[in-house]
N, C-alpha and C positions, 0 to 999 in steps of 0.2 A: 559910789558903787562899793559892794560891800566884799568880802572876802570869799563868799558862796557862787556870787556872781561871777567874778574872774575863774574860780575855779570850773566852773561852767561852762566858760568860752573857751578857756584853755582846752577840757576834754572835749568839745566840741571842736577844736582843732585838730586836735590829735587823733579824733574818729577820724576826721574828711580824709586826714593824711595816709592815716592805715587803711579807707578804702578805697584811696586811688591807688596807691603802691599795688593794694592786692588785687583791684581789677584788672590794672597793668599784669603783675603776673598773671593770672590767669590768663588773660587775651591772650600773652606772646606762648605761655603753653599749648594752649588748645590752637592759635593759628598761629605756627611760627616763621620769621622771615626767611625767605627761601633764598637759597645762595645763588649769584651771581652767574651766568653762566661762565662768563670768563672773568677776572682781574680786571677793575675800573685802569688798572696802572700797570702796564706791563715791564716787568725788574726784568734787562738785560742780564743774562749769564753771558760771561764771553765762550765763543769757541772753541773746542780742541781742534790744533791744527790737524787737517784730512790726514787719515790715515797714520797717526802718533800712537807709539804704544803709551802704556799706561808708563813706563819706567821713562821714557822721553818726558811726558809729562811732568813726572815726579821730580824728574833733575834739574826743572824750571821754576819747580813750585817753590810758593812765598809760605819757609817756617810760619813768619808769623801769620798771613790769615791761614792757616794751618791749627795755630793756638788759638785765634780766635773763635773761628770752627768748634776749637775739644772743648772751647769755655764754652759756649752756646749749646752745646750740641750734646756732649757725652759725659762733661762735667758733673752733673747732677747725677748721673747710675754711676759713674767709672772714676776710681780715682787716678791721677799722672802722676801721681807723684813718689819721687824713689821708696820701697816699701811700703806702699802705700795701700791701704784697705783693701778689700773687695768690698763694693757697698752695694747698689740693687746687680753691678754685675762684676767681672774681674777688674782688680787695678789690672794698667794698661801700660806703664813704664816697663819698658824693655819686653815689649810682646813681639816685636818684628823679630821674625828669626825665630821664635816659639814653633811648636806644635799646635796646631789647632787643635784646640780641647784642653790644654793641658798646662794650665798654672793652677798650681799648688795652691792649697786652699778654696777653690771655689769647685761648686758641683754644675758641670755642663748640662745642657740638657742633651739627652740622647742624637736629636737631629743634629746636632753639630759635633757629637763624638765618631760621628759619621765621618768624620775628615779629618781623622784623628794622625791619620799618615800624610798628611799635607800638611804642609810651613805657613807662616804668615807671612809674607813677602809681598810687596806694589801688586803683584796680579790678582793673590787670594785676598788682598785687603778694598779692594777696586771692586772686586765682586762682591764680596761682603757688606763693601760701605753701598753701594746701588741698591740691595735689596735684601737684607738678611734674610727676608720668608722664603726668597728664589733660592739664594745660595745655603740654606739648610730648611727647606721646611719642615715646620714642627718646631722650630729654633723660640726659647724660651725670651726671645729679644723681640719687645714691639717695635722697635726702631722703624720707621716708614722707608729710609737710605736717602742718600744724596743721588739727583738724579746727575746732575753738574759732574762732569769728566775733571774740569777745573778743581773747584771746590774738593772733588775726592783727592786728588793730585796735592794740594795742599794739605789735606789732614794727614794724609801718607808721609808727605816730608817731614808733619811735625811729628810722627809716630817714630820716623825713621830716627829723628834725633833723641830722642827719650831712652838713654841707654846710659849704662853708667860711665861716668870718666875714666878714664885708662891713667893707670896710677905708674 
């Protein structure tokens, strides 16, 4: 077999290939698989105990799945770390206790200079972390929020500790 021939089978491989990738794409374009009505697997969240404020919560909560949370979660917009950037939103070391709206360097957007006289403290961080578009709409943050009482409970404690050391 001679060298025009191989080359032959070869481009005829590499047709079949590029047109079944690209019928696949197409197909899943034009009909695409429809999502689930509910979770094949339902992932327990644990409970907040009845009737817990958000600061009960917070004084239970675990730092670390707290960090694990800001690495997952707010890592990639927010930088933690002491002086640390504004990147798609504000660094976030030492924000508990801030004004809402109002770290230096970054421009808010309007829907949340809205609460520019309110604190970041366990209750306005609880609200915040549940649904940024509730708790300011118009808020320049796609964040979807943690529905999880738990889960917010722990990013609050690790937000809580992100503060400089006392010299």
């Amino acid at each position: 077999m001679d060298s025009v021939r191989l080359n032959q089978i070869g481009a005829a491989c590499l047709f079949a290939a590029l047109a079944v990738g690209a019928s696949w794409g197409v197909a899943h374009t034009a009909v695409p698989e429809p999502a689930p009505a509910k979770p094949g697997v339902a992932i327990p969240h644990p409970a907040a105990p009845a009737g817990a404020s958000i600061d009960d919560l917070v004084a239970r909560a675990s730092v670390e799945k707290g960090h694990a949370i800001a690495d997952r979660q707010c890592a990639m917009c927010h930088s933690l770390a002491p002086q640390g950037p504004s990147i798609i939103g504000p660094a976030l070391f030492g924000v508990v206790g801030t004004h809402v709206g109002d770290i230096p360097g970054y421009e808010f957007s309007d829907a949340l200079k809205t609460h520019k006289d309110e604190t970041w403290n366990n209750t306005t961080l609880s609200t915040w972390l549940k649904s940024p578009a509730d708790y300011a709409p118009g808020t320049k943050m796609s964040f979807p929020g943690i529905e999880s009482e738990s889960e917010r409970a722990d990013l609050i404690a690790y937000l809580n500790s992100l503060k400089p050391e006392p010299r």
